[in-house]
C-alpha positions as CSV (number, residue, x, y, z in Angstrom):
1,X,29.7,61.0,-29.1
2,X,27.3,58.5,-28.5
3,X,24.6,60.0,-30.6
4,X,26.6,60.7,-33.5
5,X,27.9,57.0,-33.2
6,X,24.3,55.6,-33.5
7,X,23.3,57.8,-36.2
8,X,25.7,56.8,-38.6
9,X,25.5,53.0,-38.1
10,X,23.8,51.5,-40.7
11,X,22.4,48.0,-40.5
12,X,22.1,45.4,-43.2
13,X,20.8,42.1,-43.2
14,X,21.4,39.2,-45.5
15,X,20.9,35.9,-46.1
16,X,22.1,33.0,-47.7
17,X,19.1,30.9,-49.2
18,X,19.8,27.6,-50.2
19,X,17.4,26.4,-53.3
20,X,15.8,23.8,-51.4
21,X,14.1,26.7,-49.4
22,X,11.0,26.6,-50.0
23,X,8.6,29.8,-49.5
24,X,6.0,29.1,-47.4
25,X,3.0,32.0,-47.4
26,X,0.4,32.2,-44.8
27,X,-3.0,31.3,-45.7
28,X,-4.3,34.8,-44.3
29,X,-2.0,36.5,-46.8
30,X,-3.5,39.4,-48.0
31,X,-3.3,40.5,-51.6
32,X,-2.0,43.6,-51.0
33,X,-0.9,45.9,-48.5
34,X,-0.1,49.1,-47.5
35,X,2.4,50.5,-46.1
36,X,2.3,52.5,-42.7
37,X,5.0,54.9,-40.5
38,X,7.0,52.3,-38.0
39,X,6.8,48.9,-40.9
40,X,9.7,47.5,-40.5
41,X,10.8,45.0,-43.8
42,X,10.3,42.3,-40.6
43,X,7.0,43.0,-39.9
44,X,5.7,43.3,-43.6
45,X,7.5,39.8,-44.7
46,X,5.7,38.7,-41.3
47,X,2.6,39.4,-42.7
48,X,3.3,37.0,-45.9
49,X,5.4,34.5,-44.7
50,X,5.4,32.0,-42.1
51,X,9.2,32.0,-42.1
52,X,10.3,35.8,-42.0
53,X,13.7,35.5,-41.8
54,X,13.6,34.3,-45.8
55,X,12.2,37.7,-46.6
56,X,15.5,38.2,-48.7
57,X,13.8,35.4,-51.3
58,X,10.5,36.8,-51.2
59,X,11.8,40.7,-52.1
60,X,14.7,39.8,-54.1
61,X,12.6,38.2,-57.5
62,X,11.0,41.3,-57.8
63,X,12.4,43.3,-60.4
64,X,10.2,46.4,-59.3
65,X,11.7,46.8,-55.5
66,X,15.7,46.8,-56.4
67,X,16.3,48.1,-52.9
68,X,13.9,47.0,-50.2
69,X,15.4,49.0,-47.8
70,X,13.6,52.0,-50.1
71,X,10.4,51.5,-49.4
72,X,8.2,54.0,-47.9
73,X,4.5,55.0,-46.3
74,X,2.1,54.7,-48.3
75,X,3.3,52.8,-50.8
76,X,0.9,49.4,-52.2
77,X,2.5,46.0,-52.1
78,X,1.3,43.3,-54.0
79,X,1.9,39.3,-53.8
80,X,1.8,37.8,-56.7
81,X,3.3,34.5,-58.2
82,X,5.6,34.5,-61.3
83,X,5.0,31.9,-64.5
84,X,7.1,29.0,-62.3
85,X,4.4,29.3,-59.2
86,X,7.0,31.6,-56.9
87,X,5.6,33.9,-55.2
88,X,7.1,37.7,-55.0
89,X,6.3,41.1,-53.6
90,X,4.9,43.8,-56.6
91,X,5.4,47.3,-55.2
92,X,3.0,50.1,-56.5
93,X,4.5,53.3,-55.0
94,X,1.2,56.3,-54.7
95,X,1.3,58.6,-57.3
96,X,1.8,62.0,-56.3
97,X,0.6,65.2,-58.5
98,X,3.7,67.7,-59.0
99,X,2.8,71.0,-57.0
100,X,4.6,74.6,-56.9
101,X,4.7,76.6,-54.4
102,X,6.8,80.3,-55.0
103,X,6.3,81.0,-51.4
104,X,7.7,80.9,-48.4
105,X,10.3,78.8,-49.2
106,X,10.9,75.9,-46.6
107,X,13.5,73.2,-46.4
108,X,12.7,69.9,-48.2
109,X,12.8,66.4,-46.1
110,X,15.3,63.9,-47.5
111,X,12.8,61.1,-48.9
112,X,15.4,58.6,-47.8
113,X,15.2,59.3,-44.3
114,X,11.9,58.3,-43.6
115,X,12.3,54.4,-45.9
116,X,11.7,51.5,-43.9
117,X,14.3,49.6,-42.2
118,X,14.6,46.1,-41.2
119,X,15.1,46.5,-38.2
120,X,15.3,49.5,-35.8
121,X,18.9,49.7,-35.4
122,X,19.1,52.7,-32.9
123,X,17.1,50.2,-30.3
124,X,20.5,47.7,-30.3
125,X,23.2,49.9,-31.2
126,X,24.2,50.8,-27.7
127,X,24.2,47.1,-26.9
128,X,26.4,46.2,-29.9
129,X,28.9,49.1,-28.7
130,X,29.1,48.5,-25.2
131,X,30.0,44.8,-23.6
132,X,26.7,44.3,-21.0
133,X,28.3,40.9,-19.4
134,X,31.9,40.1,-18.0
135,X,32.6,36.9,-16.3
136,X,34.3,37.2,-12.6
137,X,38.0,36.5,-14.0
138,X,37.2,39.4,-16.7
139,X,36.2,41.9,-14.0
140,X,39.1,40.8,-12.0
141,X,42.1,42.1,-15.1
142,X,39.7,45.1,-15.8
143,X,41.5,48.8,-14.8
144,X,39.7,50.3,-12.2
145,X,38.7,54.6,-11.6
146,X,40.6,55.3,-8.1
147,X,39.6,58.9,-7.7
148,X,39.5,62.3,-9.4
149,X,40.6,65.3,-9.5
150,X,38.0,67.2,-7.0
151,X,38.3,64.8,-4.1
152,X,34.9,64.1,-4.2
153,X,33.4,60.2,-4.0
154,X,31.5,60.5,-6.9
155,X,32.5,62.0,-10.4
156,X,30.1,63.8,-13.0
157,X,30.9,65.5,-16.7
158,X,33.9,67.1,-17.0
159,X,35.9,65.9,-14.4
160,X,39.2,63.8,-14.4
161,X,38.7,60.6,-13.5
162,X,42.3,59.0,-12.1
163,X,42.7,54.8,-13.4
164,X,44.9,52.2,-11.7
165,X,46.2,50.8,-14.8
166,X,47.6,52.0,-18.2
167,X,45.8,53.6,-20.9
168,X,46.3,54.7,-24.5
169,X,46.6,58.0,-25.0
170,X,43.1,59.8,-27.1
171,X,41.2,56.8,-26.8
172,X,37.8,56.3,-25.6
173,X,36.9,54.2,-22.7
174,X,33.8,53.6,-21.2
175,X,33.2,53.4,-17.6
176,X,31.0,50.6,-16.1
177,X,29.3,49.8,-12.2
178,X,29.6,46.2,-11.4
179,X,26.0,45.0,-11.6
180,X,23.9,41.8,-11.1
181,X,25.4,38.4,-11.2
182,X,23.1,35.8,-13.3
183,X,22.7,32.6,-13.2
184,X,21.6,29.8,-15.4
185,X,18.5,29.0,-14.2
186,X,18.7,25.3,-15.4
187,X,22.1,25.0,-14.0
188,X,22.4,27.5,-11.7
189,X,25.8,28.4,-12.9
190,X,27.2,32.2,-12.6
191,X,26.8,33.2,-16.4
192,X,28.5,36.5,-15.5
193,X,27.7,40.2,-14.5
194,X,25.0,42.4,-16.3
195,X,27.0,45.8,-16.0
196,X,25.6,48.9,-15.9
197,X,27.3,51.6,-18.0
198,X,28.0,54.3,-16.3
199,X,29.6,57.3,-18.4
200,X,32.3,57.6,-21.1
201,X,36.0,59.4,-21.5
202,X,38.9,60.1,-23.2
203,X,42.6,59.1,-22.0
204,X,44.5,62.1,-21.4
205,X,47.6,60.6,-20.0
206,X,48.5,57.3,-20.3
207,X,50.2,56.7,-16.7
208,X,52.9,54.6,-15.8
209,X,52.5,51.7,-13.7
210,X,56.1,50.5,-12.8
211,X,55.9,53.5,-11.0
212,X,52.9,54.4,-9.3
213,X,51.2,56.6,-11.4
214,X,47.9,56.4,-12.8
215,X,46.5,56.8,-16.0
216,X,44.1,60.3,-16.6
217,X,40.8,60.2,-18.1
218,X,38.6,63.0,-18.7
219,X,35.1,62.6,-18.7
220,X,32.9,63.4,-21.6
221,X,29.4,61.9,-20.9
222,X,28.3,60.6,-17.8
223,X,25.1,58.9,-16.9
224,X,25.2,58.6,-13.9
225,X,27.7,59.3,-11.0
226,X,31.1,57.7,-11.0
227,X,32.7,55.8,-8.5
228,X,35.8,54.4,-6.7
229,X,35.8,51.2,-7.9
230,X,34.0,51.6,-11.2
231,X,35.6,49.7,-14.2
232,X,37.5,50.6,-17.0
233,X,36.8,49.1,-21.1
234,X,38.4,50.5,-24.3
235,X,34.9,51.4,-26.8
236,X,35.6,48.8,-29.5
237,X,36.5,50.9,-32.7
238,X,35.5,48.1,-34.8
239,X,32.0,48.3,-34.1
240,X,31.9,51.8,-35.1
241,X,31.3,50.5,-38.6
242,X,28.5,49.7,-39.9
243,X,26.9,45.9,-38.3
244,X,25.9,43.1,-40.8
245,X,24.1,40.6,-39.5
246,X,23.3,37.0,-41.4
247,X,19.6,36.2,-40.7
248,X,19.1,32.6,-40.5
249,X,16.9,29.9,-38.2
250,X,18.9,28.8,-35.3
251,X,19.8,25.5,-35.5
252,X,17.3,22.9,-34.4
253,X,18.8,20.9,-31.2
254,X,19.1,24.8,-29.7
255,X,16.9,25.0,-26.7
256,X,17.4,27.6,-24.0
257,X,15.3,30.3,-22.0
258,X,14.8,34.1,-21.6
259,X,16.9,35.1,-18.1
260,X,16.6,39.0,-18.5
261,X,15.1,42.1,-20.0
262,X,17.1,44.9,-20.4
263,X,14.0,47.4,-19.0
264,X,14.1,44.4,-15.8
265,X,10.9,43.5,-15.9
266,X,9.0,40.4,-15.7
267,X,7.5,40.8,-19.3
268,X,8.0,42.4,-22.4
269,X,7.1,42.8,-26.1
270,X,8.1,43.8,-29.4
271,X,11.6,45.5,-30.4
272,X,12.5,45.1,-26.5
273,X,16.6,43.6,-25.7
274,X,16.7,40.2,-24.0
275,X,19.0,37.9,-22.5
276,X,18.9,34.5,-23.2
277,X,20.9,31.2,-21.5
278,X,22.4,30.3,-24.9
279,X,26.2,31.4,-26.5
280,X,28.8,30.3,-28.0
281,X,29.5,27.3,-26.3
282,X,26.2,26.3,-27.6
283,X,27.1,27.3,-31.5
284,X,24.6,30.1,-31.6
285,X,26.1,32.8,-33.8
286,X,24.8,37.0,-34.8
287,X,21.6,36.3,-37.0
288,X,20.3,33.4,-35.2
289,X,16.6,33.5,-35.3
290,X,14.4,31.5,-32.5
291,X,10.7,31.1,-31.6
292,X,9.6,32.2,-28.2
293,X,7.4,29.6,-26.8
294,X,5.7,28.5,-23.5
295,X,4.8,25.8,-22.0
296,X,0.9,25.8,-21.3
297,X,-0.2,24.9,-17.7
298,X,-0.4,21.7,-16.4
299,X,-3.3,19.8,-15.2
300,X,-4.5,17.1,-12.7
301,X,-7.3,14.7,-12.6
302,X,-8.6,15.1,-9.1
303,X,-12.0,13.7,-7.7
304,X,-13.8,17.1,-8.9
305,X,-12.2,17.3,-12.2
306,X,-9.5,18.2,-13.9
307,X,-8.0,21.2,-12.3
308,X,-4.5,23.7,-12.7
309,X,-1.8,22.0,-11.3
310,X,-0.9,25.7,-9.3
311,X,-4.7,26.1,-8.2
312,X,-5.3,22.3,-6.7
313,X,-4.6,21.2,-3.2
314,X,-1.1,19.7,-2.1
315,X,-2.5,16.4,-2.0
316,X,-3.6,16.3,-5.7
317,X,0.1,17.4,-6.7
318,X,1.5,15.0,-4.7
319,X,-0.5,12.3,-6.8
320,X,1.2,13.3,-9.6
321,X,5.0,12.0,-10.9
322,X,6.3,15.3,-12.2
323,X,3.0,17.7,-10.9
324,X,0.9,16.7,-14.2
325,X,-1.4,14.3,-15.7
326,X,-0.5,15.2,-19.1
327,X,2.1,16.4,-21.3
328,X,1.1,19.7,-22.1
329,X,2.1,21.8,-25.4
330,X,4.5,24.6,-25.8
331,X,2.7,27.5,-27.6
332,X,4.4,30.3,-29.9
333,X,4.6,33.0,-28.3
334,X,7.0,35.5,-30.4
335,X,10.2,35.5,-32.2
336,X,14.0,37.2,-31.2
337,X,16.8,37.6,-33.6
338,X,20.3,37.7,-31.5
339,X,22.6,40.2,-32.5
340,X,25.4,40.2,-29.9
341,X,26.9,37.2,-28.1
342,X,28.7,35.7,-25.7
343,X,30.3,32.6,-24.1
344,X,27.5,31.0,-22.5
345,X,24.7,34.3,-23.3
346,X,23.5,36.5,-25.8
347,X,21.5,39.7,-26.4
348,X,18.3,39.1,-28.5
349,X,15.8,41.8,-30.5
350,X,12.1,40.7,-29.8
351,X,11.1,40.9,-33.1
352,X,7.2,39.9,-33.0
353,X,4.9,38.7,-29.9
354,X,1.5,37.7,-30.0
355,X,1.2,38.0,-26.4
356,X,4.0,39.3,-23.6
357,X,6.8,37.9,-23.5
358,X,8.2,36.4,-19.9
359,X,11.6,35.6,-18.2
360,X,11.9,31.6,-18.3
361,X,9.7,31.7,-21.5
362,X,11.4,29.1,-23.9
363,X,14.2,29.8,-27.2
364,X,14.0,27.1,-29.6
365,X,14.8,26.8,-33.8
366,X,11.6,28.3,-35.7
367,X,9.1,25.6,-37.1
């Protein structure tokens, strides 16, 4: 189910461009490029612009490439610049030669299917399905899996899975193990709890809770074993169409921090799911773009020279107001484009890094 979900979700990005947007191309711009398998229309309009997320401006004046989104390997692209000094995006798709072949007959590849996207869409689509955070009070009104059918502790595929609440009849629910609690880590307030899904099913009775008896689910696809205990989410029908994101710079007093990876680890790079500090409360909304920066390391004066705050003695630190002698830089690191969010978090696509990424590494407006 989950498969066929993610294969026909579509995703398509637009933005609104004000005319006082100006284009701004890098000064290593090539002339032209080429095309390869795994561009994305992100990592092509990196290449020419200094602010991707305007790639919409840069495509759209180009009478040649009607549909971006149709663009495939080994096609040429050119930048040029129209009578008015705007610059735009030629494309020059490779001639093929016509050739016949009688025999053996084989199957011919839908041309379509292998276009580049925007953005990889299979990578988030199980994170725009499925809810990843609950707060404590969610958790609390959440239905809960009390047995099954087997009288076994753990449930796989196929069985029925017993709930302590009522449920719709036919409708798909997915199955969740309380996970990790995280905190701010400039606050130290409980954001919520990363949950871990845990398998899918349908609702095969309803149940009847006046009177005691549960609600019957039966299991379709499980990931992992099921427990006592494990909570209970409708699958959000609406987000079974296709997602539309508005790509735009996030505003510029936003300032927050990566708190998690989705792999866990400490660092990560391109196309990987994030977590950042930052959600509604602080106005970010589906599309917001941000720069990835860090802040370089700091540095002493000691009686030997200038030295790394973390390598010098204690005594050096303690010479120091705030553990440096000088206000060092924050360096760009990457860029992340958030596409699910919510109260005080959201999930972000790393969509470029010149280095690796790293939890506590700094979200802030693009420049």
């Amino acid at each position: 189910m989950l498969k066929k979900i993610i294969l026909t979700l579509s995703l398509f990005v637009c933005s609104f461009i004000s005319q006082a947007d100006q284009l701004k191309i890098n000064d290593d711009a090539p002339k032209t490029y080429v095309v390869v398998k795994g561009d994305t229309l992100w990592d092509i309009s990196t290449i020419f612009l200094e602010q991707p997320w305007l790639w919409p401006k840069l495509w759209r004046l180009n009478p040649e490439i009607n549909n971006p989104h149709l663009i495939y390997p080994g096609d040429i692209i050119t930048l040029v610049f129209n009578e008015k000094g705007e610059p735009m995006l030629v494309l020059e798709p490779v001639k093929v030669k016509a050739s016949y072949k009688w025999s053996p007959k084989i199957r011919q590849k839908n041309k379509d299917s292998m276009a580049i996207r925007l953005l990889p869409l299979e990578v988030i689509a199980p994170f725009i399905k499925y809810d990843h955070l609950f707060s404590a009070e969610q958790l609390e009104k959440l239905p809960y899996i009390i047995g099954n059918d087997e009288g076994y502790k753990s449930s796989i595929n196929g069985f029925k899975v017993y709930v302590n609440k009522n449920l719709d009849l036919a409708k798909t629910y997915a199955i969740y193990n309380k996970g990790e609690e995280i905190f701010d880590p400039e606050t130290t307030e409980s954001l919520g709890f990363y949950v871990d899904l845990v398998a899918t099913g349908q609702a095969l009775r309803t149940g009847n809770q006046n009177e005691k008896i549960p609600a019957t689910l039966k299991i379709s696809t499980a990931k992992r074993e099921i427990r006592s205990g494990d909570f209970v989410v409708p699958v959000h029908e609406g987000q079974m169409l296709p997602s539309v994101f508005t790509m735009k710079a996030a505003d510029k007093s936003l300032r927050g921090s990566i708190i998690k990876a989705s792999s866990n680890g400490n660092e990560f790079a391109k196309l990987e799911v994030v977590m950042i500090n930052r959600g509604t409360e602080h106005q970010v909304t589906a599309g917001d773009v941000m720069a990835i920066k860090r802040l370089s390391p700091s540095v002493v004066e000691t009686s030997i020279g200038p030295e790394y705050t973390i390598e010098t003695s204690r005594w050096n630190r303690l010479l120091t107001s705030d553990g440096s002698d000088y206000k060092m830089p924050e360096e760009l690191v990457g860029e992340l484009m958030v596409f699910k969010v919510y109260q005080k978090a959201s999930m972000a696509l790393i969509l470029r890094t010149e280095k690796p990424a790293r939890l506590q590494d700094v979200v802030t407006a693009p420049e």
